[in-house]
C-alpha positions in Angstrom: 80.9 -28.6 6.6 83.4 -26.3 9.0 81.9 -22.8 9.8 84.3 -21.4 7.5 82.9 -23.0 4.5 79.8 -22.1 5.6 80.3 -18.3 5.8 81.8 -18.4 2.2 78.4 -19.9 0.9 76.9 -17.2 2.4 79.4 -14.5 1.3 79.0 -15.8 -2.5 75.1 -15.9 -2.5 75.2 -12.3 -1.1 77.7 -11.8 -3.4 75.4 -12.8 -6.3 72.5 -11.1 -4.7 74.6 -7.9 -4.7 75.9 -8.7 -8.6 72.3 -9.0 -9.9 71.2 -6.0 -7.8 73.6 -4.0 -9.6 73.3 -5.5 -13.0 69.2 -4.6 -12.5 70.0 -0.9 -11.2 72.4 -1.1 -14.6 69.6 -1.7 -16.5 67.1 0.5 -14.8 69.7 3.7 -15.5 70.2 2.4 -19.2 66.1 2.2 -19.7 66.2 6.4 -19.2 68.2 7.2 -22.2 64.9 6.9 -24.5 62.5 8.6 -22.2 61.3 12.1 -22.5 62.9 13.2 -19.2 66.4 11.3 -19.6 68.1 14.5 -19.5 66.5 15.1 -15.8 67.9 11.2 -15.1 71.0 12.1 -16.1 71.2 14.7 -13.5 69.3 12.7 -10.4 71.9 10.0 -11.2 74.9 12.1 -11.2 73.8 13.9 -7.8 73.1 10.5 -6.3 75.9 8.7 -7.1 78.3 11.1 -5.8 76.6 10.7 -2.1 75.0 7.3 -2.3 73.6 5.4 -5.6 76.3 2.5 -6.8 75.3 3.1 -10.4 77.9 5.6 -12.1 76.0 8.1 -14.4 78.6 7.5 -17.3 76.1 4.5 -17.9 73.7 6.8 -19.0 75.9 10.1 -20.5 76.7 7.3 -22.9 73.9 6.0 -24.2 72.8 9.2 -24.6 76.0 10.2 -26.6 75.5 7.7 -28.4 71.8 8.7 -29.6 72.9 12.3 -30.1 76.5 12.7 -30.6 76.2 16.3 -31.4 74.7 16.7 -27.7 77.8 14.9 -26.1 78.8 18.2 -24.4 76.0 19.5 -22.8 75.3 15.8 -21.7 78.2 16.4 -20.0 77.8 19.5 -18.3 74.4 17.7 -16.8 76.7 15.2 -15.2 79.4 17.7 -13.9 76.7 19.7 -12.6 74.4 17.0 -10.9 77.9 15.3 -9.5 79.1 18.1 -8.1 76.1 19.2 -6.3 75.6 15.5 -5.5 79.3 15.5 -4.0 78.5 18.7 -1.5 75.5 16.7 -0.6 77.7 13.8 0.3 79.9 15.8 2.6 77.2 17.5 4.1 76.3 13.9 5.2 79.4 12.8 6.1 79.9 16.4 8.0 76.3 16.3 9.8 74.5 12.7 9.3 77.5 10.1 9.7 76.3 8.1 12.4 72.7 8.4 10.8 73.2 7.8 7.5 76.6 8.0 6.0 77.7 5.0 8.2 74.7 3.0 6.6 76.0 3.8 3.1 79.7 2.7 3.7 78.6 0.0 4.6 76.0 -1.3 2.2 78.6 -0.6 -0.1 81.4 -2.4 1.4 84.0 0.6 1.6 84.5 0.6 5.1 88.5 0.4 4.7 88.5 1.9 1.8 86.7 4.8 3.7 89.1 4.5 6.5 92.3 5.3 3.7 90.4 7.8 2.2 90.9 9.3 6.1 94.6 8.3 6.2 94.8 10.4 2.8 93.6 13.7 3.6 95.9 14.4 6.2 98.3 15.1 3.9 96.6 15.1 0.3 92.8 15.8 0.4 92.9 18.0 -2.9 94.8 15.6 -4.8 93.0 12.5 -3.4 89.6 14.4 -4.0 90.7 15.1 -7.5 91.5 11.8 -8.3 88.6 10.7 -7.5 86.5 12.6 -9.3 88.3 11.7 -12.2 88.8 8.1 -12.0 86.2 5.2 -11.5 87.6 5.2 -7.7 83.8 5.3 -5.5 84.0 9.3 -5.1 81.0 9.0 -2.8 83.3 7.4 0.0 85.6 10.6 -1.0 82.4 13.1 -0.3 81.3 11.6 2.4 84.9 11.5 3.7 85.6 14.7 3.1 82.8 16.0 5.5 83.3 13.2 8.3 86.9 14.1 8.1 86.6 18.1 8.4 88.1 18.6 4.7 87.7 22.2 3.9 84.2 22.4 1.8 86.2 25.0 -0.9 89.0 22.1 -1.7 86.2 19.7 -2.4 84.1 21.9 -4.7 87.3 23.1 -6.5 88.5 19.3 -7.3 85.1 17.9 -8.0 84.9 20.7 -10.5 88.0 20.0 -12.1 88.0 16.2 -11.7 84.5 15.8 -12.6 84.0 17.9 -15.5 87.6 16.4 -17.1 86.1 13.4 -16.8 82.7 13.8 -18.1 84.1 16.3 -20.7 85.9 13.9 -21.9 83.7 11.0 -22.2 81.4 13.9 -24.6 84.8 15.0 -26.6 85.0 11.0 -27.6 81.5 10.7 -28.5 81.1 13.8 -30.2 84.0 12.8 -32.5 84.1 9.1 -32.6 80.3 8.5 -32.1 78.7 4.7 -31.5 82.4 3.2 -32.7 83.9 4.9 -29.2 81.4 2.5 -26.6 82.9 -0.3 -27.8 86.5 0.8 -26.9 85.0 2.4 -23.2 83.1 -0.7 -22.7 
């Protein structure tokens, strides 16, 4: 056995380490949307995984959609809140607590070059970039944390996390509100 082949055993039990990890934190976020204080859940979750938790709280803005459709939209205003705020909290680490923290979290995550293009990015597009982000399933939390490490402006980060986020979340609720359960099977 060459080294080589010996590093990619390693790489693929990590690998499945990190897979069941996540598949477990999946589950743990799913098991809050029959609990008294889900709606609290919703919002640590959002605020978290905007500056550090790998889990995105659409997980759980769904299944609880899908138990009360007619709640879809303030559902997502708990997520466009909590994300928001979670997102200033990620560039205050990125901005302050880099070398402390934010390092760790890009990389236990793995972003490092994606982190590193995120820089490239806002020399010439932070709004748009930030934007996107919010909006898409792109890891915003290397995006927050960018933003701060790279000196974005705090004001062009809470303008597009408000628009990005909310879109998205909004949108998520407008599709549950009208389509109800039948919709999860088209996002999943």
């Amino acid at each position: 056995m060459t080294s080589n082949s010996g590093k990619l055993g390693v790489l693929h039990i990590l690998h499945m380490y990190t897979f069941g990890l996540l598949k477990r934190l999946y589950g743990w976020v799913l098991s809050w949307a029959h609990k008294k204080y889900a709606s609290s859940a919703l919002f640590l979750v959002a605020f978290a995984e905007s500056s550090f938790f790998p889990i995105p709280p659409d997980v759980l803005q769904m299944a609880l959609s899908v138990s009360k459709p007619k709640k879809s939209f303030f559902y997502a205003l708990i997520s466009s809140i909590g994300s928001v705020l979670g997102g200033i909290f990620g560039y205050f680490i990125g901005f302050f607590l880099f070398d402390a923290v934010g390092k760790l979290i890009i990389d236990a995550l793995g972003y490092q070059a994606q982190f590193n293009a995120v820089g490239e990015l806002y020399k010439s597009y932070a709004f748009l970039a930030i934007l996107t982000a919010a909006f898409t399933p792109i890891p915003y939390k290397v995006f927050t944390i960018a933003a701060g490490f790279w000196k974005v402006g705090l004001v062009p980060l809470v303008a597009a996390s408000v628009i990005g986020r909310s879109a998205r979340f909004f949108l998520v609720a407008t599709l549950f509100y009208f389509f109800g359960p039948k919709i999860k099977e088209f996002i999943d």
